[in-house]
N, C-alpha and C positions, 0 to 999 in steps of 0.2 A: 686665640682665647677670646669668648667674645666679652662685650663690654655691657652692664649694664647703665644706663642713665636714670639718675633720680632727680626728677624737681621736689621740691617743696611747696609747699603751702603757701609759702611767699617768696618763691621764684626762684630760689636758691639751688644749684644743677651739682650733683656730684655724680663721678663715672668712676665706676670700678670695672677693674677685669673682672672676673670670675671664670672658673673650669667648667668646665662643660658637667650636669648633675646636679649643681648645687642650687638649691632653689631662692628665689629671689628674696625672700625674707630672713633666713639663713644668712646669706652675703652683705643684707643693709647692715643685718645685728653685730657680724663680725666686721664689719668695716667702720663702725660708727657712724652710721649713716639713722638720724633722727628720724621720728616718724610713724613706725612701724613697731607694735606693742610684742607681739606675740605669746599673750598669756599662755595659751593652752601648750605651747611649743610644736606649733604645726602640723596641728593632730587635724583642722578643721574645724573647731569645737570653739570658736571663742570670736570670731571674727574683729580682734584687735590688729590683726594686718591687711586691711582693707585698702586695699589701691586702687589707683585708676589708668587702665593700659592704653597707650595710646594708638593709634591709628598708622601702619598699619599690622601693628606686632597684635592687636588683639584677634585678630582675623587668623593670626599663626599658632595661636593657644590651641591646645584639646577643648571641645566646648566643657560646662561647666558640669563635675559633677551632681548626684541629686546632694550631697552632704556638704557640698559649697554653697548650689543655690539657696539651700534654706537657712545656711549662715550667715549669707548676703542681705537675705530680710531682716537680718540684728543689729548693720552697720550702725557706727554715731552721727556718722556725715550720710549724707544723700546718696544712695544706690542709684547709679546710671548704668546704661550700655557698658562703658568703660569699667563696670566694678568687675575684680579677683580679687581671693583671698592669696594673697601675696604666697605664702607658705605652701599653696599650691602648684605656682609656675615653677618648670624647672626647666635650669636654664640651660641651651643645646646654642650648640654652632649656627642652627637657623635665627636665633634670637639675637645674635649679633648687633649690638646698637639699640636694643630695646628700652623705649621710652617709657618711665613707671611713672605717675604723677602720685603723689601722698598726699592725703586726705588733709585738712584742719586739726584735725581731734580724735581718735582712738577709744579713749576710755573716758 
C-alpha cells in the first residue's frame, strides 16, 4: 500500500497509507490532513488544492493536463515547477513515499 507524505506550511509531516486509485487530495480530505481546500471537488476547476511535489515523485506524474495548467495560473500561493492540482495525482504503487509539500493559503 503505498504511502503518501504531507508536510505543511510550517513543517508539520503526516503519512498516510492509501490504495492504489485514490487521488491525493481525496486521501488528505479523508484523512484530516489540513491544507488542501477542494472546492470544486476535483473536477480541476477551482485550484484550491494546490500542491507542491517534490523531487523526485514529480518527474513520475503524467505531465500536466491543458485544464490543470490553466488552473495553476489562479493559485493563491506562488506557482513553481513543483505546482499540481492535488485532485489530479492519482496515487499507484510507483508513487510509494511521495512527498506533497502544501501551500500557505488556499483561498
Amino acid at each position: 500500500m503505498p504511502t503518501i507524505n504531507y508536510i505543511s506550511a510550517d513543517g508539520d509531516k503526516t503519512s498516510v497509507d492509501v490504495l492504489p486509485g485514490k487521488r491525493v487530495m481525496q486521501t488528505a480530505q479523508a484523512s484530516g490532513v489540513d491544507g488542501i481546500v477542494g472546492e470544486c471537488g476535483g473536477q480541476a476547476m477551482c485550484a484550491t488544492c494546490h500542491v507542491y511535489v517534490e523531487a523526485p515523485w514529480r518527474d513520475a506524474l503524467p505531465p500536466l493536463t491543458d485544464a490543470e495548467d490553466v488552473m495553476l495560473e489562479d493559485t493563491v500561493c506562488e506557482r513553481t515547477d513543483e505546482s499540481r492540482l492535488s485532485c489530479q495525482i492519482v496515487v499507484t504503487e510507483e508513487l510509494d513515499g511521495i512527498t506533497i509539500r502544501l501551500p500557505e493559503a488556499q483561498i
